[in-house]
C-alpha positions in Angstrom: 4.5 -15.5 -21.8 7.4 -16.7 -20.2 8.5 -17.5 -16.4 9.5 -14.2 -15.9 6.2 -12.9 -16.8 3.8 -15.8 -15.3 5.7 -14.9 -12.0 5.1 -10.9 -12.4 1.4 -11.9 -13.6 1.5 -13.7 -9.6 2.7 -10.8 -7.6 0.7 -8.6 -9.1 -2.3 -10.3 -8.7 -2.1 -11.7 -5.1 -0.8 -7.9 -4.3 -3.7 -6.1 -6.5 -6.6 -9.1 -4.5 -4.7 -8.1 -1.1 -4.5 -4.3 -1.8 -8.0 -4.4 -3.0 -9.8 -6.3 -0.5 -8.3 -4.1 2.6 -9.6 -1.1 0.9 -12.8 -3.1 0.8 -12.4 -3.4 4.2 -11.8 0.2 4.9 -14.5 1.6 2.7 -17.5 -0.8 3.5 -17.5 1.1 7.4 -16.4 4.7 7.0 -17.5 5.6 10.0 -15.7 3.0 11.9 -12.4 2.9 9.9 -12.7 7.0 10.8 -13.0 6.3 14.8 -10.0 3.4 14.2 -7.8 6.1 12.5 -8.4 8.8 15.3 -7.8 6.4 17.8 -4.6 5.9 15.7 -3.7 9.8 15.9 -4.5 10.4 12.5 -6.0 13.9 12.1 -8.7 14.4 9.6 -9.9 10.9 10.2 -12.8 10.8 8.1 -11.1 12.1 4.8 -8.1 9.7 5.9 -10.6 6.8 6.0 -12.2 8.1 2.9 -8.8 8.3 1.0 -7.7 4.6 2.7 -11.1 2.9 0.9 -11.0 4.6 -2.5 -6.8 4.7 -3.0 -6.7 0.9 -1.9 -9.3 -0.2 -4.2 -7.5 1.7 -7.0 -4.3 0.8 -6.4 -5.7 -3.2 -6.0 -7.2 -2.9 -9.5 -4.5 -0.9 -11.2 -1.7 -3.4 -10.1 -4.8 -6.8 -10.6 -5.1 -5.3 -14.3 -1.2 -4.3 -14.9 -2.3 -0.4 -15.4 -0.1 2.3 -14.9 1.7 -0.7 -12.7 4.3 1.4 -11.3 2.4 3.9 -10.3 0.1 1.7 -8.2 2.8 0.2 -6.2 3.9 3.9 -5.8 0.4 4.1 -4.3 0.4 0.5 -2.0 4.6 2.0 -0.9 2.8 4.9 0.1 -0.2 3.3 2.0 2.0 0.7 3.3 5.0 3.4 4.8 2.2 5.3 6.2 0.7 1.7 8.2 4.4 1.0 9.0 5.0 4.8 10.6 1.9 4.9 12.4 1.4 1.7 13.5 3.3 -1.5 13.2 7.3 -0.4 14.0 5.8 -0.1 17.6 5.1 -3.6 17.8 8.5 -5.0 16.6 9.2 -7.6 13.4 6.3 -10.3 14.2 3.2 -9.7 12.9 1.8 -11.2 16.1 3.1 -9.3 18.9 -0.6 -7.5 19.8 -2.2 -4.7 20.3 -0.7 -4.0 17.0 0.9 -6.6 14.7 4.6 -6.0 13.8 5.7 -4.6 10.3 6.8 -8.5 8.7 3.9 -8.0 6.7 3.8 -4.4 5.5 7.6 -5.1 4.4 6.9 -7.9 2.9 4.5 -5.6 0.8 6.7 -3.1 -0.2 10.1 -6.0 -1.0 7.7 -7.5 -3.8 6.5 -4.2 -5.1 10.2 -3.1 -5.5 10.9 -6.4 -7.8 7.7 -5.5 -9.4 8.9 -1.7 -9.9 12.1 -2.4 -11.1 11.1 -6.0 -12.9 7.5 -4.3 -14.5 4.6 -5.7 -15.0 5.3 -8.9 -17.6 3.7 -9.4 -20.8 0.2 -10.1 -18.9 -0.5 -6.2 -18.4 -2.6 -3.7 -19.8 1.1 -1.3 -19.8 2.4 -4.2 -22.0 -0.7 -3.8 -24.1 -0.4 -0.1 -24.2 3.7 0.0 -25.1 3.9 1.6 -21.6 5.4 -1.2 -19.8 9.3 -0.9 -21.2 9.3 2.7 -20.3 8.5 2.3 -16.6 10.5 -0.2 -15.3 14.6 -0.3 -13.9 16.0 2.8 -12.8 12.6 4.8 -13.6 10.2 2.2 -11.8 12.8 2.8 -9.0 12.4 6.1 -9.2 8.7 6.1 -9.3 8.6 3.2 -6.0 10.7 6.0 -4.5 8.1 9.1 -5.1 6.1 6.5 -3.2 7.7 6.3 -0.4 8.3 10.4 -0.2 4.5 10.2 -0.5 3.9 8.3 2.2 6.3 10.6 4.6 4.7 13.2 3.8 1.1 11.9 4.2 2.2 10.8 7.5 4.2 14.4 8.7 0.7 16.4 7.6 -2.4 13.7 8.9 -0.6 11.5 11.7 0.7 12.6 15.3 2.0 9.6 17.3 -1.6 9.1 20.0 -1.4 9.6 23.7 -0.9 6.2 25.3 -5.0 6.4 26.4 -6.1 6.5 22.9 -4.1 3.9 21.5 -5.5 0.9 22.9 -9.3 1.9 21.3 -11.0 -0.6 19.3 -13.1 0.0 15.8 
């Protein structure tokens, strides 16, 4: 393994523990993650909370083991556009402008799973293992992180109206 590949074996894991652990989050109180996301404006909010818990965890482990790599950062690009959309360009840059943080950190997200798109997974990856991991990197991991974000847009034009002003400042 070289640096290349100890520094993709990095962001994949601290992204797959992050990714993971939110999902966690999401997943261990359906019913108030649902209330959250309606107080958000997401419609459907109890199959929106249900999809948040099970894709996150997913996506945590697939990018954690370096499976089908590209396709789980098209997964966190999607997950993280839709928390951008919805919720954090409202607040500005900073993460701690409040109610709401700011979209610093969903950026930051989506920067290193570009690099990790185009760059692939490194030698430390179950794709590696499988032959997979030459075929889905450059212009085609690109392209993949792309369907991602096209995702995300669309999750958020079918399941998320911007809230009245009232139901925005509602707690879990």
């Amino acid at each position: 393994m070289d640096q290349f590949d100890a520094a993709f074996l990095i962001i994949r894991l601290w992204l797959g523990v992050v990714i993971t652990l939110h999902g966690v989050n999401h997943a261990r109180n359906l019913e108030g993650t649902a209330k959250w996301f309606a107080s958000k404006g997401f419609k459907k909010a109890e199959l929106n909370a249900r999809m948040s818990g099970f894709a996150e965890v997913a996506i945590g482990l697939g990018l954690a083991l370096g499976l089908l790599t590209q396709f789980a950062i098209a997964g966190l690009v999607a997950t993280m556009f839709v928390a951008f959309w919805s919720i954090h360009r409202f607040a500005g840059f900073f993460v701690f402008h409040r109610p709401d943080e700011g979209y610093e950190y969903v950026a930051t997200i989506v920067a290193a799973g570009l690099a990790l798109s185009i760059g692939g997974p490194g030698a430390a990856s179950l794709d590696d293992a499988l032959g997979w991991a030459g075929s889905l990197d450059g212009w085609v991991g690109a392209a993949i992180f792309l369907g991602g974000l096209a995702a995300g847009y669309l999750q958020t034009l079918v399941l998320w109206q911007r809230p009245s002003p009232d139901k925005e400042n509602l707690d879990e």
